[in-house]
N, C-alpha and C positions, 0 to 999 in steps of 0.2 A: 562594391555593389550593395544595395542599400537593400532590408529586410524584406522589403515588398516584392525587390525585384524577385530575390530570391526565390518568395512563395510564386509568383509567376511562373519561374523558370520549373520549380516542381511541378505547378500545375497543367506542363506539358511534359512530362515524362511520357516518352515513347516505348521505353522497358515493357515486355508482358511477360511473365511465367505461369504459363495452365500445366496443371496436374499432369502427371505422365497417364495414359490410357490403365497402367495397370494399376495403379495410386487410387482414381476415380472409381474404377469399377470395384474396387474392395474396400472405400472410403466407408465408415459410418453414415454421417448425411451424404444424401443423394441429392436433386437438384427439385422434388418434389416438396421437398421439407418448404422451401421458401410458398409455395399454392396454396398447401396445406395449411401453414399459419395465418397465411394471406384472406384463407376462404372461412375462421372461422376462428379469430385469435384466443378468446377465453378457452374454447374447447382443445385448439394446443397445449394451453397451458396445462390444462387438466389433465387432458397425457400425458403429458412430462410429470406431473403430480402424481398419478398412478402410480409411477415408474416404481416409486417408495415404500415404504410398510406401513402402514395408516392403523394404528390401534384404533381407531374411530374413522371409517371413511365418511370424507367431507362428500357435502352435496351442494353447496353454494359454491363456485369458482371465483367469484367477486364483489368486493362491498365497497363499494363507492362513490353512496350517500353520502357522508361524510368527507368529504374532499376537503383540503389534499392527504387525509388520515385515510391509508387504503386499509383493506379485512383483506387476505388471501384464505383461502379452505379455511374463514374462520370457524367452521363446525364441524370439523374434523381434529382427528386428535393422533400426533405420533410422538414419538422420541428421537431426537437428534443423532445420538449414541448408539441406539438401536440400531439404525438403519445404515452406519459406518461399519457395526461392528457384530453384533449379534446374527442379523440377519444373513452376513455371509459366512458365519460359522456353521450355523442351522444348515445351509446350502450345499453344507460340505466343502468349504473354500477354508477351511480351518488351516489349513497346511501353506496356504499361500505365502510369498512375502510380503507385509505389508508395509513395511519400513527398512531399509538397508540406511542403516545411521554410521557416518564418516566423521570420527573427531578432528577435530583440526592437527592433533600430535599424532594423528594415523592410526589411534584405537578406532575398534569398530563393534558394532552392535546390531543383531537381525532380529528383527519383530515380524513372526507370522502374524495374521489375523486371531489367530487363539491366544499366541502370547500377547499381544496387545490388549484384548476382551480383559482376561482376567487380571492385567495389569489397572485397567480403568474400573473394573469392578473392584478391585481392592482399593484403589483411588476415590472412588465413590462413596466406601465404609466408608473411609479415612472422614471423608466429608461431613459424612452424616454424624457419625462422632462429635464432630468438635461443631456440629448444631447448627450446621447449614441447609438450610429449608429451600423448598422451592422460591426464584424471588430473588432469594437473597445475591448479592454483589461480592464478586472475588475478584481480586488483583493478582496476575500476573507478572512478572516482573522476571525473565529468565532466558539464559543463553536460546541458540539454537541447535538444544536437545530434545532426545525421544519424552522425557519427562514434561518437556511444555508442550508436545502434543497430548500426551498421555492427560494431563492436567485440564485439558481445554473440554476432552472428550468428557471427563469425568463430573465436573462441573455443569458441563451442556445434559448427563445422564440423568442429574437429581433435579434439573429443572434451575438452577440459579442460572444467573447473568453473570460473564466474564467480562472482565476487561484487562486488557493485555497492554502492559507499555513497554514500548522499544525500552531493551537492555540498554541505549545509550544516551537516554535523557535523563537528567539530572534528579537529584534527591528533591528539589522544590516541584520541579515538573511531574513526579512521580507523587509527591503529597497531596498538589492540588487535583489530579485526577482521581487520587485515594477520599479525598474531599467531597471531591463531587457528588461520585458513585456513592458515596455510604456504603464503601467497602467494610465486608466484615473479618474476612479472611486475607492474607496475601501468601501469595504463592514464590518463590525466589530460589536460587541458590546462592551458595558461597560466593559463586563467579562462575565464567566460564573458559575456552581460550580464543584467545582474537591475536592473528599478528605476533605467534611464539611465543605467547607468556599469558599468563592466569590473570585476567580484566576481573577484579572484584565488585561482587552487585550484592552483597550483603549490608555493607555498611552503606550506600545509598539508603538503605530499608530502613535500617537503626537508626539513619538521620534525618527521613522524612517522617518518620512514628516519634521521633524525641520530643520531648514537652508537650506531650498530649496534643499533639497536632493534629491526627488522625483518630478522635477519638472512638470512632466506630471499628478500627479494629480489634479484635478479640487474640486473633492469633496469627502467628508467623510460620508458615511451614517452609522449611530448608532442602533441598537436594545438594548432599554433598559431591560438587563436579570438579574440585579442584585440589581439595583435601588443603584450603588454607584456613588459617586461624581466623576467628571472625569471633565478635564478641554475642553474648548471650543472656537474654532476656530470661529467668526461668520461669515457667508458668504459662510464657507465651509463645517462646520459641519453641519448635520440637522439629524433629529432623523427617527427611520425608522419608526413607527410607528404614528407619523406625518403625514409622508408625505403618507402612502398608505391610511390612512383615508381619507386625501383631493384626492385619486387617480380614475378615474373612472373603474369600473367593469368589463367593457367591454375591451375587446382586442384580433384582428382577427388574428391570426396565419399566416404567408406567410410563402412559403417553399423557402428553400434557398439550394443549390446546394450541393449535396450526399459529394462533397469533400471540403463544406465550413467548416473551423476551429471551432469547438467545444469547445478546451481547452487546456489549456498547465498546466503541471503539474509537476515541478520540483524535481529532485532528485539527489542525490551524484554521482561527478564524480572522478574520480582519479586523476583529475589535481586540486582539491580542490575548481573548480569554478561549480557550482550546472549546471546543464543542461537541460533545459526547452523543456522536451518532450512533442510533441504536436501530438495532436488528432485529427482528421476530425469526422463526423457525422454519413455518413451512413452505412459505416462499421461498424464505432465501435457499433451504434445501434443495429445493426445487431448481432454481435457475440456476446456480452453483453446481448441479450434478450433471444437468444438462447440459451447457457450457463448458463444463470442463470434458465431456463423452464428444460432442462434437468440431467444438474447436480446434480438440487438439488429436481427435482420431482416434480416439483411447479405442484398445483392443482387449478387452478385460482376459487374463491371464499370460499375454502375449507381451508387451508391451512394459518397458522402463521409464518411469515418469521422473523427474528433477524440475520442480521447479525453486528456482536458488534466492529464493525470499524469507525473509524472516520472517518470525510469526508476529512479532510486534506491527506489523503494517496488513491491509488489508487483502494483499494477495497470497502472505500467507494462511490468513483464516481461512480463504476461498478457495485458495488453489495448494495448498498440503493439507490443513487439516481437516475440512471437510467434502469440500466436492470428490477429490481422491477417493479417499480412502469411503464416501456415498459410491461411488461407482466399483472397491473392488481394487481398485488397483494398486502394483509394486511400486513403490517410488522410495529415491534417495533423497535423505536431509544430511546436510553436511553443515558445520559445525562454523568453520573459520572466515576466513578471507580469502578472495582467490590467487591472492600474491603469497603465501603460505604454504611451505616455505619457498616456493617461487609462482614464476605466473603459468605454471604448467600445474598446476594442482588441479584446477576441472577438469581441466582433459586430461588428464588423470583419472580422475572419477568416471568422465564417461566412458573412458576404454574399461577399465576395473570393472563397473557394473553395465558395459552395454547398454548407455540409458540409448533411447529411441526418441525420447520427447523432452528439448529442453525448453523452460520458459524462464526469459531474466530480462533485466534491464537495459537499454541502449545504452545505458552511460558506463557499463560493464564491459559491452562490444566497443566502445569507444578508447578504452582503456587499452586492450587488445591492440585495436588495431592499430595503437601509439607506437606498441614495442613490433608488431609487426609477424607476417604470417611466419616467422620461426615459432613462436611461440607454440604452436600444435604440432610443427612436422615430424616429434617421436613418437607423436599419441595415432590410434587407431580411433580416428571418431565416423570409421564405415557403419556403425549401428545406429547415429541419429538419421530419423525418418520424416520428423514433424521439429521446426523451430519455432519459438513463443517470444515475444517481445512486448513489455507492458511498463510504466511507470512515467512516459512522457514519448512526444512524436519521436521517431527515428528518422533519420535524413539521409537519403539514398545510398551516399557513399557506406553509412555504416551499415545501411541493409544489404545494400551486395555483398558488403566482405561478410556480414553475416552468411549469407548463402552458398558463396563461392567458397570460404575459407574453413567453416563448420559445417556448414550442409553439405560439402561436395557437390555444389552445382546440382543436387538433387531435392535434397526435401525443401518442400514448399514453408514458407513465412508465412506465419498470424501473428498482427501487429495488431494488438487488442485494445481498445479502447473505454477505460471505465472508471469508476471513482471507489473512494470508502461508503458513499452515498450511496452509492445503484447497488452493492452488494456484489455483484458478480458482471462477467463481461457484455456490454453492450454494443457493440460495435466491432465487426472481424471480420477478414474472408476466413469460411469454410474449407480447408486448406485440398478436398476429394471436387468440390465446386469449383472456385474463384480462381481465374487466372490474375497472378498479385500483380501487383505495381511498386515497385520501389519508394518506399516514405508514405503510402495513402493508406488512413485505414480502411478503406474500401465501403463497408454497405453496415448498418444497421442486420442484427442476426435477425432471423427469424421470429416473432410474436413481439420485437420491439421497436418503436412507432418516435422517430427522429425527425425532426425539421431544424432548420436555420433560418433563423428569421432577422428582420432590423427593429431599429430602435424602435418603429413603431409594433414592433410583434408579427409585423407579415412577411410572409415566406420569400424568401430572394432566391432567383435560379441560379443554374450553374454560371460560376466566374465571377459569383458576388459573394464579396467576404458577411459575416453575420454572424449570430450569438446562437450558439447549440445548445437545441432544447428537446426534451422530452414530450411527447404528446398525448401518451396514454400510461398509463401506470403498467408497472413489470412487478414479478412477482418478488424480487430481491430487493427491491426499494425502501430505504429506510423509512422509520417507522415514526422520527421524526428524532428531535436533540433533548436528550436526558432530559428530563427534569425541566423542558423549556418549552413549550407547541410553539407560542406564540414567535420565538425568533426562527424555530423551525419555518412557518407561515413565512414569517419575513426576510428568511434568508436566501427561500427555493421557489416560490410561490409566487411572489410579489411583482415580480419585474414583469412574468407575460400572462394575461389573466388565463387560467387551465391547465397552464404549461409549467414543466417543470424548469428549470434555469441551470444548467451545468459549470457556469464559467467562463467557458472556454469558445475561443473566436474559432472559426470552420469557414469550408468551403467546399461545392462540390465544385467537381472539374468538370468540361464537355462530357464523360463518359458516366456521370454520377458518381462517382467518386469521393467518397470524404477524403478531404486535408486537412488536421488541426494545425490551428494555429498559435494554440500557445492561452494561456489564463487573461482572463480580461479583466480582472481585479488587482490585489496588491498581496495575493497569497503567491507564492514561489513554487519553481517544482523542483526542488536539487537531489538530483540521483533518484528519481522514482519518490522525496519525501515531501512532504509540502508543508513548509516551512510560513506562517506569518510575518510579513513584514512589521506590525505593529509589535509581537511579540520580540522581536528582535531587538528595535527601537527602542523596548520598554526597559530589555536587558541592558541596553549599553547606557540608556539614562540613570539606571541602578549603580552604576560607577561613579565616584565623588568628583570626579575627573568632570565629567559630562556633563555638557549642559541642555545641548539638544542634538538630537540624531534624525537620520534618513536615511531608509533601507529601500535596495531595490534590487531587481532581477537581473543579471547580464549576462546574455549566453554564454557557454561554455562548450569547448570541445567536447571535454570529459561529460561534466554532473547536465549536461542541457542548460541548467541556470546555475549561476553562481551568486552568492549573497556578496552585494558588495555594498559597503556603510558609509557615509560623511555624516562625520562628526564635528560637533565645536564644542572647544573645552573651555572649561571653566578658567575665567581671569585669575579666581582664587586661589590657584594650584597652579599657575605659572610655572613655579620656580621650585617645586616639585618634579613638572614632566621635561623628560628628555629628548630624545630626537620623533620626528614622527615617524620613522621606525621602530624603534622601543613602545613608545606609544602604541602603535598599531598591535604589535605583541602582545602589549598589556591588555588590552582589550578585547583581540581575539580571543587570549586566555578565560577571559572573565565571562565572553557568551558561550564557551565551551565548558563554564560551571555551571553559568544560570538557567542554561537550557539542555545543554548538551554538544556534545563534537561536530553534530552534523551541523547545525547552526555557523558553527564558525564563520563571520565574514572573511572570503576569498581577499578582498582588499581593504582596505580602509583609507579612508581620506580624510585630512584632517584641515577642514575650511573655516574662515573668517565668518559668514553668512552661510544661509539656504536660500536659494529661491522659493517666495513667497508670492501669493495673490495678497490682493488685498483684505482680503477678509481670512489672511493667513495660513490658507491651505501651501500646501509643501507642492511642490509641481517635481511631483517624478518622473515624469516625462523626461524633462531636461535632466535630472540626473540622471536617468536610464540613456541618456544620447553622451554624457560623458564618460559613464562607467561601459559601453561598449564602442568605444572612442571614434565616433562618429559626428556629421557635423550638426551644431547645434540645431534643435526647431526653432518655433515662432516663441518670441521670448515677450511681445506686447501685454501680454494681462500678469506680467511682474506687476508687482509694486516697485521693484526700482531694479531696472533691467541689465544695469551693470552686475548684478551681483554675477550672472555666470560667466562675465570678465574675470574677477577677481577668483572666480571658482578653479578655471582654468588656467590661468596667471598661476595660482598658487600651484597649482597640480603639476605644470610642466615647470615649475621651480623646482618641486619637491625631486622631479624623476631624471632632475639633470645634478644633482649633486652631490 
């Protein structure tokens, strides 16, 4: 059955699940939230802005003169940190738990709201010490521990700009983001544990600062998580736990301007140079506390929040370290893998701490549901109430075992839909609202203003596929790409005049219904990460081996997309390379350095040609129709239309021998 049919065959899902009566009537949002937005969107937003502590209350909701550079409560003034942490101390919420921290070797660690305040105030000296101003740029670089939340907060409390890179990209990909940024500080530890044993992220550090390569930083700050040997800079290295014991407790919060920089947080672009999307404060606070209170049902004191993201990606900036812990709430971070030491380790954790609300990845529940519903039947997960699903579409089958096998056929699915770009969730059912649909992300939330339009930019109704866009500006909305407006302009802006451009192909159904369908470019989405295909390309042409490469998408069970590569190697290295298995080894090897693990090509192929246009464009098309072994398209605008003969010819030689 060919892709297309497929989304058809979605596009009639007859499945409904509406909220139980007693679900609804105790739900947070009620059914008038959607009128409400409806009858007056800036003034929504501005209640939800209230919601906050405003050291300066704003009086402008929106500045959008200047388009596509939006202002939110540019004339208002809060503190990020404040309003996480302080203000529910003050409230008397000091005693709450604000962090239930699970190592992956079974240590554990509880942060109320008071022990976390004075952990980030001392985190904040530390800061201020070693001469970090408002402005200024930090790199993170660190397992998934309390200490990188603690750090994010801290950082966000003196007014600098973070930037966080996934623990599993490599020492070049970690320099040229330290590059970028004009980072002045970096933040790390020794390592952390992943998969039974101590993952070192220290010497990544030492090898992207070696040779003066990062000359803008000043110092290296260390948390020791694994008590391994790691080598030592003196003068620049200092240990974090040093220095916050000599730090003082105290530390007063100033507010700093609704549109002062928060954080940049990079991701895959299709010219294979990473894009340092950047965030402002009081928006993103804004829809981030909002969305995370309604989406997911949050019952401030009542309620156990997990969501199982890292902080290196952007759901965990949105959905652990700040939207939470803005609203108040208990939640668990855990540390490891979910195969660790086996595949009952979350449920595990949800039984241990009774979470009530889980949010994770399809390609997680996909995993699951490989080895099959034993995997839960010793755990007690009668305590989840709300399930979260985010990082790419889910496909029916893994949303029912979601439901039936974790939810007990009771708590309602939010299948969330949203980017590094939008900041926070744009696209959900309401879970007290929205009777779900298996696989749709159902309706655009409240105050935010979605179409799908075609090539020419105008609207198509239901049962016409088209390009998902933005229509009106949200308050979480990046701010635009480091150091770049102008690709900013050309990257989001450009395609439909007003409108923002998301990427991603859509659809509603008869009932209005969103279906995504998947990225419309040549960026990837593997496991919730999104991966450039140019970046990949660039790595494997970085092999002496290599002479030209071609990266493309190809569904997967498990990750939704899987990286898969054809390559052609070099004449001059013949009699050097071995089988094109060996080969394929060696190469996966080499983009699980130069990028990192997640990268890895799923397969590799090792061809004579690529297919080419004439004017020598790569048609990934046709390799996208071989790497998900389907029959080929229209191969006329080759330049020499044999090659995916030979392409194929070679391929089923290779897989018969």
């Amino acid at each position: 059955m060919s892709a297309e049919h497929e989304i058809e065959n979605l596009l009639h899902e007859e499945r409904r699940f509406a909220p139980s009566k007693e679900f609804a009537a105790n739900a947070i949002a009620q059914p008038e939230i959607y009128q409400r937005a409806k009858a007056d969107r800036l003034e929504f937003w501005a209640e939800q802005a209230r919601n906050l502590h405003w050291h300066k209350p704003f009086t402008q909701t929106l500045d959008w003169s200047n388009a596509p550079f939006a202002k939110w409560f540019h004339d208002g003034e809060l503190n990020v940190s404040y309003n996480c942490l302080d203000r529910h101390v003050e409230a008397g919420w000091g005693k709450r738990v604000a962090l239930f921290f699970e190592g992956e070797r079974g240590d554990t660690k509880v942060y109320t709201y008071l022990d976390l305040l004075i952990e980030v105030k001392k985190a904040a000296n530390v800061l201020i010490k070693l001469g970090i101003q408002p402005g200024d740029r930090v790199a993170l670089y660190m397992p998934m521990i309390p200490e990188a939340i603690i750090a994010m907060q801290a950082v966000a409390r003196v007014g600098a700009v973070h930037s966080v890179v996934f623990g599993g990209f490599s020492a070049d990909s970690l320099a040229s983001r330290i590059q970028d940024a004009g980072a002045k500080l970096v933040i790390t530890a020794d390592g952390g544990y992943r998969k039974g044993k101590a993952s070192l992220l220290k010497p990544a550090v030492d090898e992207a600062l070696a040779d003066n390569k990062c000359p803008t930083v000043e110092n290296v700050l260390v948390v020791n998580r694994t008590n391994s040997e790691v080598a030592w800079e003196e003068g620049r290295d200092l240990w974090w736990e040093e220095q916050l014991n000599l730090a003082d407790r105290e530390h007063v919060a100033q507010g700093f301007n609704a549109e002062h920089p928060l954080f940049i947080l990079y991701t895959s672009g299709t010219t294979g140079k990473p894009k340092g999307i950047l965030h402002s404060s009081g928006g993103y606070l804004t829809q981030t506390a909002y969305t995370h209170k309604n989406v997911f049902d949050l019952h401030e004191g009542q309620d156990v929040y997990w969501c199982t993201a890292d902080v290196g990606w952007i759901t965990g900036h949105s959905y652990v370290v700040y939207g939470p812990l803005a609203n108040g709430a208990t939640q668990v971070i855990y540390e490891g893998t979910p195969d660790s030491p086996d595949w009952g380790r979350w449920w595990d954790i949800v039984q241990k701490y009774h979470v009530n609300i889980l949010y994770t990845a399809p390609t997680a529940i996909r995993s699951f549901m490989k080895i099959g519903q034993s995997v839960t039947t010793h755990y007690d997960l009668s305590s989840i109430r709300v399930l979260g699903s985010v990082g790419e579409p889910i496909n029916p089958e893994a949303w029912m075992w979601y439901r039936e096998v974790i939810g007990g056929n009771k708590a309602p699915i939010v299948d969330t839909w949203w980017q590094t770009e939008t900041g926070a969730i744009m696209v959900s059912p309401l879970p007290g609202i929205t009777a779900t649909k298996p696989g749709s992300a159902h309706v655009a939330l409240p105050g935010i203003e979605i179409g799908i339009v075609n090539d020419e930019g105008v609207e198509v109704g239901p049962g016409h596929g088209g390009y998902l866009t933005i229509k009106e500006p949200w308050p979480s909305m990046l701010r635009g790409i480091w150091g770049d407006p102008e690709r900013y302009k050309e990257t989001y802006w450009s395609r439909f005049e007003g409108k923002y451009f998301a990427g991603d192909g859509a659809k509603f159904d008869a009932d209005g219904d969103l279906w995504l369908l998947g990225r419309v470019d040549d960026v990837m989405n593997v496991s919730g990460h999104r991966l450039s295909t140019a970046e990949i390309e660039s790595a494997l042409v970085s092999h002496p081996f290599v002479a030209e490469a071609a990266v493309v998408g190809a569904k997967d069970e498990t990750t939704g997309q899987a990286v898969v590569a054809f390559v052609i190697l070099r004449s001059s290295h013949q009699d050097q390379i071995g089988s094109d298995q060996d080969t394929s080894k060696m190469l996966r090897d080499h983009v699980a350095k130069e990028i990192g693990p997640i990268a890895k090509p799923r397969t590799i192929f090792v061809v004579s040609e690529l297919p080419k246009t004439r004017s020598g464009k790569i048609m990934r098309r046709l390799l996208r129709d071989v790497a998900e072994d389907r029959p080929i398209g229209d191969v006329t605008t080759l330049a020499d239309s044999s090659v995916m003969d030979t392409i194929t010819g070679r391929i089923n030689a290779g897989a018969n021998d």
